[in-house]
N, C-alpha and C positions, 0 to 999 in steps of 0.2 A: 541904303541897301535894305532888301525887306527880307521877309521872310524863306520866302523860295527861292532867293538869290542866294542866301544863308545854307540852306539844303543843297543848291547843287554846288555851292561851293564847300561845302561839306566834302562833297562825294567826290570831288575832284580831287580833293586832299585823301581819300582813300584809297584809291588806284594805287598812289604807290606802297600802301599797307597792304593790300591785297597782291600785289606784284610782288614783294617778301615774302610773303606768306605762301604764295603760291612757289615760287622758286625755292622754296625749304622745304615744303612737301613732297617735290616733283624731286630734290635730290634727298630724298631719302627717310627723313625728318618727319614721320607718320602722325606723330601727334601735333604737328601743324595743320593736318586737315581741319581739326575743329575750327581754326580763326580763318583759314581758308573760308570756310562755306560760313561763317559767322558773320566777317568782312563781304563775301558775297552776298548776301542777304543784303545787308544794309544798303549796298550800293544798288539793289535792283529794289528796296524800298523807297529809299530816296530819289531814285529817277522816277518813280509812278509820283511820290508825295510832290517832289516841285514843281511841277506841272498841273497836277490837282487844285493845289493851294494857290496857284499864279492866277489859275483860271477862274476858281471860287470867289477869290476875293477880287479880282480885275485888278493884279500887281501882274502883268504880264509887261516885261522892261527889256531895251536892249541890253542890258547887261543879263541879264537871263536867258534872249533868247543865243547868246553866244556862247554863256557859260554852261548849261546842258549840253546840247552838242559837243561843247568841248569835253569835257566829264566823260562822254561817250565814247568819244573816238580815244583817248586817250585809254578808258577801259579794253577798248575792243581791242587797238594797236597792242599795247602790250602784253595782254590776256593771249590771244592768237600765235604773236611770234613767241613766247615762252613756248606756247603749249605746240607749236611748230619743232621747237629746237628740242625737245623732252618727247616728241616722238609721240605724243598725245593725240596730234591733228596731222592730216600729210600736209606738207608745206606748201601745195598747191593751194590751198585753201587760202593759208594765212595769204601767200602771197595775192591772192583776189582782194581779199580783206583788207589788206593794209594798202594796196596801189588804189584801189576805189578810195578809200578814203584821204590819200595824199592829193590823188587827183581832183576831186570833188572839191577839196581845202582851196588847194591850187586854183582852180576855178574860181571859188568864190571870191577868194582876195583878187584876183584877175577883174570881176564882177566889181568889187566895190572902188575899183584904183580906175576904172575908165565910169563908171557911173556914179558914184559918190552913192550908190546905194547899201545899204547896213539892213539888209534882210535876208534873216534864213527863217524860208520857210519849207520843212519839211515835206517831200512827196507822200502818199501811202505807199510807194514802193521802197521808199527810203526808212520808213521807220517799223514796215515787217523785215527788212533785210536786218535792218539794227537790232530787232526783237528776236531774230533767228538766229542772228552773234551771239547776242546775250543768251539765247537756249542754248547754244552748243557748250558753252564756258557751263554753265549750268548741271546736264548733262554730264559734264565730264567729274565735275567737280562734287557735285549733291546726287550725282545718280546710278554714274558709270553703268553706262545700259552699253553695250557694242551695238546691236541692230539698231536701236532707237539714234543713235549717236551715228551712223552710217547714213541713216533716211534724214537727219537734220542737216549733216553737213552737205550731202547735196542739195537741198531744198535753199540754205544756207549760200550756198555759191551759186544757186540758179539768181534768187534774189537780191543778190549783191551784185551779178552783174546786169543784171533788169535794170535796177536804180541806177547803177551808173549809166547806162545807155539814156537812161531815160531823165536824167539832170542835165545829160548834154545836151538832149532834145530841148530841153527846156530854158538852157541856157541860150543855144541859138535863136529859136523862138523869141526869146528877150531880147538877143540883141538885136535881129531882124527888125525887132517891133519898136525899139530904140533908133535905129537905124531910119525907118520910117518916119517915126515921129520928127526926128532932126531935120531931115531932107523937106518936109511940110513947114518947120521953121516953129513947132511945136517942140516947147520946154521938153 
């Protein structure tokens, strides 16, 4: 295991310190906000540094490229439905939030059980919608702006459902192109 593997197993271990932290604030517990946005911090440090460092040194590993993403959705999933249930977010949102990202899961394990393939590679539609999660939680949490927090959370579920369309397209695409290759008698 290296280093970047190290960090975003780091950060995965911090979601549920941030998920406490968060759920003590939100009922009441006002001097929790500091480990809230303290915990926040750190986990939107360390998804910029493991990917940095992975790429810097060429420790780019499949246990990395699964263990960030997971980190992620794990952030975003429980960040979202808290902040859904506490009246934070309208529940429209999370629920875009959290079925794209079930679906997408779903998918790829679907993907790797009929191709034996072990790749995630993120879209750019996929990793501004994740960047526009992370602003909303952000936002709420380091900023509390109402207008600014209104204009993200749409931009936020325009882009979340973009990437989901657009992983399906992609996924088809793959398998169309799988599909052909077999038929030609091509591995």
């Amino acid at each position: 295991m290296n280093l970047p593997n190290y960090v975003s197993m780091s950060r995965v271990m911090l979601v549920p310190c941030f998920f406490m932290a968060l759920y003590y604030h939100l009922n009441g517990h006002e001097s929790i906000l500091f480990w809230c946005r303290i915990l926040l911090v750190c986990i939107i440090v360390s998804d910029f540094l493991d990917g940095y460092i992975a790429r810097k040194r060429g420790e780019i590993t499949s246990l990395g490229s699964l263990l960030d993403p997971l980190a992620d959705k794990l952030f975003v999933v429980t960040s979202f439905v808290l902040l859904a249930v506490y009246n934070q977010i309208p529940p429209w949102l999370a629920i875009i939030v959290v079925t794209k990202d079930i679906l997408v899961s779903i998918g790829w394990c679907f993907y790797v059980m009929l191709y034996g393939k072990f790749e995630i590679k993120p879209s750019f539609l996929g990793k501004s919608a994740t960047g526009f999660q992370f602003l909303t939680v952000c936002v709420i949490i380091l900023f509390t702006n109402k207008m600014a927090l209104t204009i993200i959370q749409f931009l936020t579920a325009v882009l979340t459902i973009s990437a989901l369309f657009h992983y399906v397209y992609q996924a088809l695409q793959q398998a169309s192109d799988n599909t052909l290759h077999r038929s030609k008698g091509t591995p």
